[in-house]
Structures are given as structure tokens and as C-alpha cells.
PASEBA-1860 file (N, C-alpha, C; in nm, 3 decimals):
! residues 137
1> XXXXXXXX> 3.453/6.610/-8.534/3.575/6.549/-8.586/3.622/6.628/-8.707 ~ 3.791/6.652/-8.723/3.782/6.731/-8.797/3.938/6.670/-8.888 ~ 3.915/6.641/-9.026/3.996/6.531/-9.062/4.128/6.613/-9.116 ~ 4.308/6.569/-9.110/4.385/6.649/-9.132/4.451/6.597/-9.281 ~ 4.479/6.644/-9.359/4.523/6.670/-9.487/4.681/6.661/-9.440 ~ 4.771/6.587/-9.519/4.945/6.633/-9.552/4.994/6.746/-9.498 ~ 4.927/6.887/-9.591/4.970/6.991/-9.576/5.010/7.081/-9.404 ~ 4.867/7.066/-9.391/4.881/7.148/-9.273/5.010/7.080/-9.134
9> XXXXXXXX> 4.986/6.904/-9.166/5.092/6.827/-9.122/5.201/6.893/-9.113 ~ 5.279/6.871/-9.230/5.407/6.970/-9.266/5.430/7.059/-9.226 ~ 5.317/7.171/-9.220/5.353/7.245/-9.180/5.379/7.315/-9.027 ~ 5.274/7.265/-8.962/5.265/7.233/-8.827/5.394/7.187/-8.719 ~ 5.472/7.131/-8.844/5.588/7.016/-8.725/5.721/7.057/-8.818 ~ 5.726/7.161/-8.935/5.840/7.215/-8.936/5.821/7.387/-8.934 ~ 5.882/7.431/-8.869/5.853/7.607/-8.893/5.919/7.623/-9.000 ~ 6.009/7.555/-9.050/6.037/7.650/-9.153/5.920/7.657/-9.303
17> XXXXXXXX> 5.846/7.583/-9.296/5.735/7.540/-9.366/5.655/7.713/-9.401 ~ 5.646/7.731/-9.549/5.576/7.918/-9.559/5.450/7.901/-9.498 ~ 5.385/7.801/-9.489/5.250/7.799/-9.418/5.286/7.770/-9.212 ~ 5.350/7.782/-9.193/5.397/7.720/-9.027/5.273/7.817/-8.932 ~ 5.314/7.950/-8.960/5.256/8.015/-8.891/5.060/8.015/-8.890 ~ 5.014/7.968/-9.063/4.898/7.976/-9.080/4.855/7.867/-8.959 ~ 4.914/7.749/-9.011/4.864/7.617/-8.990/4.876/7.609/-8.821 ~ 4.950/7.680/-8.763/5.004/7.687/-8.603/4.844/7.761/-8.552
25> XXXXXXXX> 4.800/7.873/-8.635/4.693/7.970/-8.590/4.578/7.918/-8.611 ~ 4.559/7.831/-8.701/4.454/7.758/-8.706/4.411/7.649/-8.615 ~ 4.531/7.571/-8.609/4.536/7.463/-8.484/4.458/7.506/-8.370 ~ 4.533/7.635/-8.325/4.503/7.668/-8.209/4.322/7.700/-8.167 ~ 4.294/7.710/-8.280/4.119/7.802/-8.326/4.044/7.665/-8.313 ~ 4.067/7.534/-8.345/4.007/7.407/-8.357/3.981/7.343/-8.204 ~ 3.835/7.327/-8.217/3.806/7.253/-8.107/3.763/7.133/-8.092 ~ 3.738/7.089/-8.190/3.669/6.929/-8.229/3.818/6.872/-8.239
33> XXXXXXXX> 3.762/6.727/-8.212/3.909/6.629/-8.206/3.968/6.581/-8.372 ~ 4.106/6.575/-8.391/4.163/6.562/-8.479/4.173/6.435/-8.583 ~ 4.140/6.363/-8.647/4.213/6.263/-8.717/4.263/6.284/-8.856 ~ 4.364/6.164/-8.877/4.381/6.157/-9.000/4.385/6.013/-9.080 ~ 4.472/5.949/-9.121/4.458/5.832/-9.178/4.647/5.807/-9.185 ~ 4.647/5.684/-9.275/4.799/5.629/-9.278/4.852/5.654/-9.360 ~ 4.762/5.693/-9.497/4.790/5.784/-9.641/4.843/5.883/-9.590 ~ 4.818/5.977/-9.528/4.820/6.133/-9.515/4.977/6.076/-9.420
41> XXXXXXXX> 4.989/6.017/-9.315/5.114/6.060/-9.228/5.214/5.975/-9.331 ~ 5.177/5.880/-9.413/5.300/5.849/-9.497/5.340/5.958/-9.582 ~ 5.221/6.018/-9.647/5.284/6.161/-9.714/5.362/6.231/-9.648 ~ 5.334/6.252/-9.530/5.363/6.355/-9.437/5.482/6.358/-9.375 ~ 5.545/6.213/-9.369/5.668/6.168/-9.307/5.766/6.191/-9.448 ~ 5.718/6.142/-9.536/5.819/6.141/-9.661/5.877/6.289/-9.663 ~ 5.774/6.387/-9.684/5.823/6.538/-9.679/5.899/6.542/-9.581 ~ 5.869/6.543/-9.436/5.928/6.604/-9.318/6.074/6.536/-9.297
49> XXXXXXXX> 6.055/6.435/-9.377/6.233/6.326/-9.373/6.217/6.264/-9.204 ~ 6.261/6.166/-9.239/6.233/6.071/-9.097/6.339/6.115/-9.029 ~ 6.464/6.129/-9.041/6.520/6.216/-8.933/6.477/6.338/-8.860 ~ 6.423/6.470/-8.928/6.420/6.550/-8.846/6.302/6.582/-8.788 ~ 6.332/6.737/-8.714/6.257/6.759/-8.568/6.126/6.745/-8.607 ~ 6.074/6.810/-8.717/5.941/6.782/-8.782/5.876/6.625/-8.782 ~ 5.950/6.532/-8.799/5.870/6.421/-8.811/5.886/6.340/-8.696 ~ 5.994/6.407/-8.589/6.002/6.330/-8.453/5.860/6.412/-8.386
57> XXXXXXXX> 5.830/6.496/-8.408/5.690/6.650/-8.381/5.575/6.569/-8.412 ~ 5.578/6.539/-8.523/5.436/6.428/-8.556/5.451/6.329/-8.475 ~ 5.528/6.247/-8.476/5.514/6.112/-8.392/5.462/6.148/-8.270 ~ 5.510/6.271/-8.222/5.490/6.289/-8.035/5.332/6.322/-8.032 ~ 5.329/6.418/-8.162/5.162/6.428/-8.125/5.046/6.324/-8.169 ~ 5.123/6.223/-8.246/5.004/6.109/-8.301/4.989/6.079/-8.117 ~ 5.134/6.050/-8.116/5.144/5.910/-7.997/5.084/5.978/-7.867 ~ 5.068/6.109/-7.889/5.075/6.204/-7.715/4.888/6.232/-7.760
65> XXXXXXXX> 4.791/6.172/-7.826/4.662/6.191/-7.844/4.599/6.323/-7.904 ~ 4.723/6.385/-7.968/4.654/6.500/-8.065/4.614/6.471/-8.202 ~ 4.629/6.330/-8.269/4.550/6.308/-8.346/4.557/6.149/-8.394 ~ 4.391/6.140/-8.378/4.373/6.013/-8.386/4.432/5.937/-8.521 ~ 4.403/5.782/-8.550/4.441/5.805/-8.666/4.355/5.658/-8.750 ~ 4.334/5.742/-8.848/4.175/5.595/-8.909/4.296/5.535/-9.012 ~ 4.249/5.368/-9.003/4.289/5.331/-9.083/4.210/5.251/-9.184 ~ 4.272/5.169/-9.299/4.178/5.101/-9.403/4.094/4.990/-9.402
73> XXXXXXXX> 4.010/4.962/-9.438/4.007/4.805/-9.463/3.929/4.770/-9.594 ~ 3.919/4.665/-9.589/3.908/4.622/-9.781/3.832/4.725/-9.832 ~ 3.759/4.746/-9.786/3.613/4.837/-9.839/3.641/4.963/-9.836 ~ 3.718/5.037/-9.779/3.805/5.163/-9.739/3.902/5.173/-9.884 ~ 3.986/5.045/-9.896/4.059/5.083/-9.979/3.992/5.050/-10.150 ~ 3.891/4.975/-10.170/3.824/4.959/-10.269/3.729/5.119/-10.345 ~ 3.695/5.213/-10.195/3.615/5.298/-10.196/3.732/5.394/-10.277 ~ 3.857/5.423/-10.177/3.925/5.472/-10.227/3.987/5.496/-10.349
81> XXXXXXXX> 3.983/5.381/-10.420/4.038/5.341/-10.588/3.995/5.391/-10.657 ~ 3.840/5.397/-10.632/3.692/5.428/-10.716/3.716/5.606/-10.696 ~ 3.747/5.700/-10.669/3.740/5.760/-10.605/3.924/5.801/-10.673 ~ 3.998/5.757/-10.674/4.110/5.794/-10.792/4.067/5.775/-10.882 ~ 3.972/5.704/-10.973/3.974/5.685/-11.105/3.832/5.795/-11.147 ~ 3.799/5.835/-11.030/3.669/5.946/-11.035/3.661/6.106/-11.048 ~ 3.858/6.091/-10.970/3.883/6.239/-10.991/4.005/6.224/-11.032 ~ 4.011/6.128/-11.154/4.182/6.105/-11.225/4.206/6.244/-11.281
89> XXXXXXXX> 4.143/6.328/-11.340/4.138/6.479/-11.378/4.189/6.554/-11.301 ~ 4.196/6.526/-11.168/4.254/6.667/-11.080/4.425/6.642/-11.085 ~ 4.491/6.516/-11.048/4.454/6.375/-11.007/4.431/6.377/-10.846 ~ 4.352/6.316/-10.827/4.337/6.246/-10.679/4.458/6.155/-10.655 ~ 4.506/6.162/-10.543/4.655/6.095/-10.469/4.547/5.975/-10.385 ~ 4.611/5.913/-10.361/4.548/5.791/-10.248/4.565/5.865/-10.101 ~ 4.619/5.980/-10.086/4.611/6.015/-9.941/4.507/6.100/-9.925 ~ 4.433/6.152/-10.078/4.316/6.278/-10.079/4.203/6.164/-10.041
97> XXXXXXXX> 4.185/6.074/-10.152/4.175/5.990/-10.155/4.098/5.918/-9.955 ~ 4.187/5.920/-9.919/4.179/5.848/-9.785/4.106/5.934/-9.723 ~ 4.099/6.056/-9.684/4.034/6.132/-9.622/3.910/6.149/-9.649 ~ 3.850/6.132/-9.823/3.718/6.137/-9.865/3.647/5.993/-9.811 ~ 3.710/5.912/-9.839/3.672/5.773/-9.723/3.655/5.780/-9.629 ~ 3.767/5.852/-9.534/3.739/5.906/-9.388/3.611/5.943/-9.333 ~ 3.589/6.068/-9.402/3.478/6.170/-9.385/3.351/6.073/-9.437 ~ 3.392/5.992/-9.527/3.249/5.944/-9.515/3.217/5.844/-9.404
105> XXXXXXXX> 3.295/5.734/-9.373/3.259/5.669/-9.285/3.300/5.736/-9.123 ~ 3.335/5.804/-9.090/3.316/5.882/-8.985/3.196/5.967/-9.006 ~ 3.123/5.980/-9.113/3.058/6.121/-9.077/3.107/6.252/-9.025 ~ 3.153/6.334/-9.133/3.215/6.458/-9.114/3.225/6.477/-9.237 ~ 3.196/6.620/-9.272/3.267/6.678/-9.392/3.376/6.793/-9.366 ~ 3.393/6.792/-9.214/3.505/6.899/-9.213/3.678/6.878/-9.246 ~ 3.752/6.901/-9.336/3.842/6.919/-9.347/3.980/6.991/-9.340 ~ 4.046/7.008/-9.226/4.204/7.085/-9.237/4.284/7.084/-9.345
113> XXXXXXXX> 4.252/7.157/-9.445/4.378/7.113/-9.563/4.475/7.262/-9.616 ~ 4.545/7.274/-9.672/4.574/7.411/-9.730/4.554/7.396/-9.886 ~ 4.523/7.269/-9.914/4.439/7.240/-10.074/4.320/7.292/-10.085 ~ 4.244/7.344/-10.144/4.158/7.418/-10.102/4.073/7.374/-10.243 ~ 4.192/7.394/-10.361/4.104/7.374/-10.515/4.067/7.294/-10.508 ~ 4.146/7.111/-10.503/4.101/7.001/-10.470/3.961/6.955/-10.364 ~ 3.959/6.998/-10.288/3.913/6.991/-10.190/3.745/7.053/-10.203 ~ 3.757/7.148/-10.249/3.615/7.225/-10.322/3.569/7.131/-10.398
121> XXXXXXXX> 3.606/7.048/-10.494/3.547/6.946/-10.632/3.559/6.851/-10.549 ~ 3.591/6.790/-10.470/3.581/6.667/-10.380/3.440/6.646/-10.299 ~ 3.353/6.534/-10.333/3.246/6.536/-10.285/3.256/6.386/-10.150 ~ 3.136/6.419/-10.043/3.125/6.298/-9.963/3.009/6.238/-10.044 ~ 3.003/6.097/-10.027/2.866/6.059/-10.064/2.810/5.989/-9.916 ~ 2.676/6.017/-9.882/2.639/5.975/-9.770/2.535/5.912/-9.848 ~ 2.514/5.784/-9.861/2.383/5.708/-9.914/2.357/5.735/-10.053 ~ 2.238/5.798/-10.104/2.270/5.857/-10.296/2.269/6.007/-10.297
129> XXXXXXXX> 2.292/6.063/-10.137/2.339/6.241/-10.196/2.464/6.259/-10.165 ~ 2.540/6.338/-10.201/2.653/6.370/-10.222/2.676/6.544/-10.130 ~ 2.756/6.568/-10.048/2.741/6.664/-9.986/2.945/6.720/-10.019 ~ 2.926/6.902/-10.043/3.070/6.966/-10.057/3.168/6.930/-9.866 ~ 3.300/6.924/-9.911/3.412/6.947/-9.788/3.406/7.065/-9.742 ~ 3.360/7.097/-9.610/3.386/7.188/-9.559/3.526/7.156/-9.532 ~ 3.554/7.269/-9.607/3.728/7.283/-9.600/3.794/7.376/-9.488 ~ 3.862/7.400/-9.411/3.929/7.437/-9.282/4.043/7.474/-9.357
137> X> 4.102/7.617/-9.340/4.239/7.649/-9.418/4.280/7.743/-9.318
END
């Protein structure tokens, strides 16, 4: 499982995006199945503007099974809070946020992001060790 970040979103579902081409070449290289969360496609829709081709592009591929999509629940979003106020220094967004939740309760540390700084200082905690994001760029 391999969890998707905003960025690569964006860029993926508009070409005119300076990353289009990265994020298109990478896609293609990924073989494990996709998710993301409701943080990340709300980011993701806000950028792409709900009118255009880009965010009609996401919808087809949530809805057409190219990427799953996790959502919250109390404990998800409690984890999450803890977890902004842990990396208020970078700042952590509630959609970075969501994905470090993700990865933990899925089990995965792999990440699609084109954040890369963030993403390096971002830890999973699995029980009392703490393991780095394999980050995907």
C-alpha cells in the first residue's frame, strides 16, 4: 500500500502542474495499490478548482478504483491533532497529518509525496518505536 500526498494529486490530474510529468512517471513505476484519505483530496480539490478537467480526473480515478480512500474516526482524528501540535514547527497541515495516521493504522510507511523535507522529520509510531516515511518522489 502506498499512501498519496496533495501534491503528486495535483499534479497528476492537471498537466499544466511543473511536476505533471514527474508525478505521471512515477505513477506509472508503482505497483502496490494506492490510497489516500479525505484531508489530502479536500486539499487536492481546493487547488485543482472544482470545475476543471483536473478535479473531474480525480473523481474518475477515486471512483474508477485507482485510489482507495481511508477515512477518520474519533481516534484517527484525536491521533491526528496530537500529531499537529507535535510538528507545530514545520507546521503539520491536518492533511500531512492524515496520512501519518494512515500509515500507521494501515501499516505502511511508504509515501507518494513531492514534500520530501516534511516528510523526512515525519515519524510512524508502531507500538513504542517509531519508524522514518519511506518517501516515494
Amino acid at each position: 500500500m502506498i499512501l498519496v500526498d496533495t501534491g503528486p494529486l495535483v499534479a497528476l490530474f492537471d498537466p499544466r502542474d511543473r511536476q505533471h510529468r514527474r508525478a505521471v512517471n512515477t505513477l506509472r513505476n508503482l505497483r502496490a495499490p494506492l490510497s489516500s484519505t479525505v484531508a489530502v483530496l479536500t486539499e487536492a480539490f481546493h487547488m485543482l478548482e472544482p470545475q476543471s478537467i483536473g478535479s473531474d480526473r480525480l473523481r474518475a480515478f477515486a471512483l474508477q478504483g485507482g485510489l482507495a480512500i481511508w477515512f477518520f474516526d474519533r481516534a484517527a482524528v484525536t491521533r491526528a491533532f496530537e500529531l499537529m501540535e507535535q510538528y507545530a514547527d514545520r507546521p503539520m497541515d491536518l492533511a500531512d497529518a492524515s496520512l501519518i495516521v494512515a500509515a500507521e493504522a494501515l501499516e505502511t510507511r511508504k509515501v507518494f509525496t513531492l514534500d520530501r523535507a516534511d516528510f523526512n522529520t515525519y515519524r510512524i509510531r508502531r507500538g513504542h518505536r517509531y519508524h522514518t516515511v519511506e518517501v516515494i518522489a
